[in-house]
C-alpha atoms as a printed R data frame, in Angstrom:
   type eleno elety resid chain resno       x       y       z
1  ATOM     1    CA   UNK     A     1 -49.391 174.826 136.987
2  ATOM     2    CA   UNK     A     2 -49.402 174.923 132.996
3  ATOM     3    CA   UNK     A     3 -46.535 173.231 130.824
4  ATOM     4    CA   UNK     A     4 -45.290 175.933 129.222
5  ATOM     5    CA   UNK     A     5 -43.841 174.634 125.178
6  ATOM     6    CA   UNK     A     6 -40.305 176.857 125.966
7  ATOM     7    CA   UNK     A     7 -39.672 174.602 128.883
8  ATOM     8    CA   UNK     A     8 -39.077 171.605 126.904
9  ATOM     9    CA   UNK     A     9 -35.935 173.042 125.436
10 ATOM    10    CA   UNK     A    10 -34.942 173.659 128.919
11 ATOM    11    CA   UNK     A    11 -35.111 169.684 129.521
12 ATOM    12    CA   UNK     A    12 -33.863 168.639 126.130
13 ATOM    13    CA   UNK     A    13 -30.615 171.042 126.698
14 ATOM    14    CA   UNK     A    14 -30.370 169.099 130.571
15 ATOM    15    CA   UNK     A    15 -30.788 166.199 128.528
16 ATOM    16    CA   UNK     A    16 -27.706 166.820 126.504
17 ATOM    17    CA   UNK     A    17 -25.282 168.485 129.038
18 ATOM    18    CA   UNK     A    18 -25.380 165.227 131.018
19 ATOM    19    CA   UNK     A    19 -25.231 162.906 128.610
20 ATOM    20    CA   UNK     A    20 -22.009 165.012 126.883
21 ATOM    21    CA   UNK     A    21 -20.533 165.665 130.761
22 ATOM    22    CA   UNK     A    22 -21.630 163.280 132.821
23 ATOM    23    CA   UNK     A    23 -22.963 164.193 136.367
24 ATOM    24    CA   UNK     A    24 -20.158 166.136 138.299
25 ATOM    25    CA   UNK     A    25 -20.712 168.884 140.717
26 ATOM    26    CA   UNK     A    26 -18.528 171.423 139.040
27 ATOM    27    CA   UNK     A    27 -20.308 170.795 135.718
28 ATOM    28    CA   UNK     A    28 -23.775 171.275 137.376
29 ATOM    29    CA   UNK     A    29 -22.600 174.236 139.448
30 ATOM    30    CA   UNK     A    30 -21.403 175.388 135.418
31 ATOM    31    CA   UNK     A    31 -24.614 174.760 133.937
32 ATOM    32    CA   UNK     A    32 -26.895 176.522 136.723
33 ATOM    33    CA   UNK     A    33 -24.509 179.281 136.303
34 ATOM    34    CA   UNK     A    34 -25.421 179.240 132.749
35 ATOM    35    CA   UNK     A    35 -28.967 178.925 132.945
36 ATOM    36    CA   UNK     A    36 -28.728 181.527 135.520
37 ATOM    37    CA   UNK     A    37 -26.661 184.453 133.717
38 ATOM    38    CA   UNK     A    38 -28.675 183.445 130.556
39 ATOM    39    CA   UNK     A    39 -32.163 184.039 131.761
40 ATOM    40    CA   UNK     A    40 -30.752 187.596 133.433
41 ATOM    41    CA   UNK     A    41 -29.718 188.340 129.911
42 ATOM    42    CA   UNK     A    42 -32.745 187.163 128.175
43 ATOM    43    CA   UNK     A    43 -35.016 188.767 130.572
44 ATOM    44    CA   UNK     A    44 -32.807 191.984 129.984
45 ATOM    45    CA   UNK     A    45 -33.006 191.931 126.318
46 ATOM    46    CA   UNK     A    46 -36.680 191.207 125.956
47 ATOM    47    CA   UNK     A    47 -37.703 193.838 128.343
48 ATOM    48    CA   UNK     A    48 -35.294 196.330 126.076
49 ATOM    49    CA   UNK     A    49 -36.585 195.237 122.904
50 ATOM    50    CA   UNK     A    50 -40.083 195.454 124.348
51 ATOM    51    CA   UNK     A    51 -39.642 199.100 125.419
52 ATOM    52    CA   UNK     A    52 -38.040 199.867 122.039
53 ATOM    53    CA   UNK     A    53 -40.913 198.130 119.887
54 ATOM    54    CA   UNK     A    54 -43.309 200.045 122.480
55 ATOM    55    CA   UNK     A    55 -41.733 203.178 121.926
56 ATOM    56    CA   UNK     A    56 -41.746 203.432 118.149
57 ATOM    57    CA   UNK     A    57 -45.367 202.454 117.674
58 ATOM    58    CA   UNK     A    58 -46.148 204.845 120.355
59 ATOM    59    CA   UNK     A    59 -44.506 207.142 118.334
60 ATOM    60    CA   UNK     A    60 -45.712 206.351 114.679
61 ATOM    61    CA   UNK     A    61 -49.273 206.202 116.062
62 ATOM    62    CA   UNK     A    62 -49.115 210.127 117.458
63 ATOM    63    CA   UNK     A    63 -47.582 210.725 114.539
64 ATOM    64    CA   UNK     A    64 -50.387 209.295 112.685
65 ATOM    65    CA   UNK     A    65 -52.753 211.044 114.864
66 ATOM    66    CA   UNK     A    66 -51.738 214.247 114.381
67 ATOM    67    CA   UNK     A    67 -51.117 213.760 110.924
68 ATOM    68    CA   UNK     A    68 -55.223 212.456 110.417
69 ATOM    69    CA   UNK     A    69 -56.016 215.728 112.826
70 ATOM    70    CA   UNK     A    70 -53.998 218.201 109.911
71 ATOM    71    CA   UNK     A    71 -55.576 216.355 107.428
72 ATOM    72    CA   UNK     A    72 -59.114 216.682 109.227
73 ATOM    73    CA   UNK     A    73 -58.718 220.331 109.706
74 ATOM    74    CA   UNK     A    74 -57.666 221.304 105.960
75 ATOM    75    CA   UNK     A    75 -60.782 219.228 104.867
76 ATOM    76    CA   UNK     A    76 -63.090 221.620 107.228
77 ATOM    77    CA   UNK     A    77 -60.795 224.666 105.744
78 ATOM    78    CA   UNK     A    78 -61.444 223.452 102.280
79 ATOM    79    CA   UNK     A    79 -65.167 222.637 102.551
80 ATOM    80    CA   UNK     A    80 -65.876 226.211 104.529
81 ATOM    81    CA   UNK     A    81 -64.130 227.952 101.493
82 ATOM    82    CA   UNK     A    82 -66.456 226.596  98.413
């Protein structure tokens, strides 16, 4: 398995929680909680984001496309007329 870089904030934030509350159960059983609802979220949000960044370049490239096609076919229009 690879060290990922990200995972080091993961230790240095485990790092700090205990050494600002101590080891109890009920902060631990806090903290996975944490870690738990936070990587839902993140997970969620990247995935939207990703669909939405995915989305508009989808869009401004078929855009673009037909855009280059119009362009293409008034060039053929133009050069037939002379």
């Amino acid at each position: 398995m690879q060290f990922k870089r990200s995972w080091i904030y993961y230790v240095i934030g485990a790092v700090v929680f205990v050494a600002v509350f101590g080891i109890n159960k009920g902060y631990w059983l806090f903290m996975l909680m944490g870690f738990g609802l936070g990587y839902l979220l993140h997970n969620w949000i990247f995935e939207k984001y990703t669909d939405f960044v995915n989305a508009f370049f989808t869009d401004e490239l078929r855009k673009r496309q037909i855009k280059r096609k119009e362009l293409e076919q008034e060039l053929e229009r133009l050069k037939e007329g002379d």
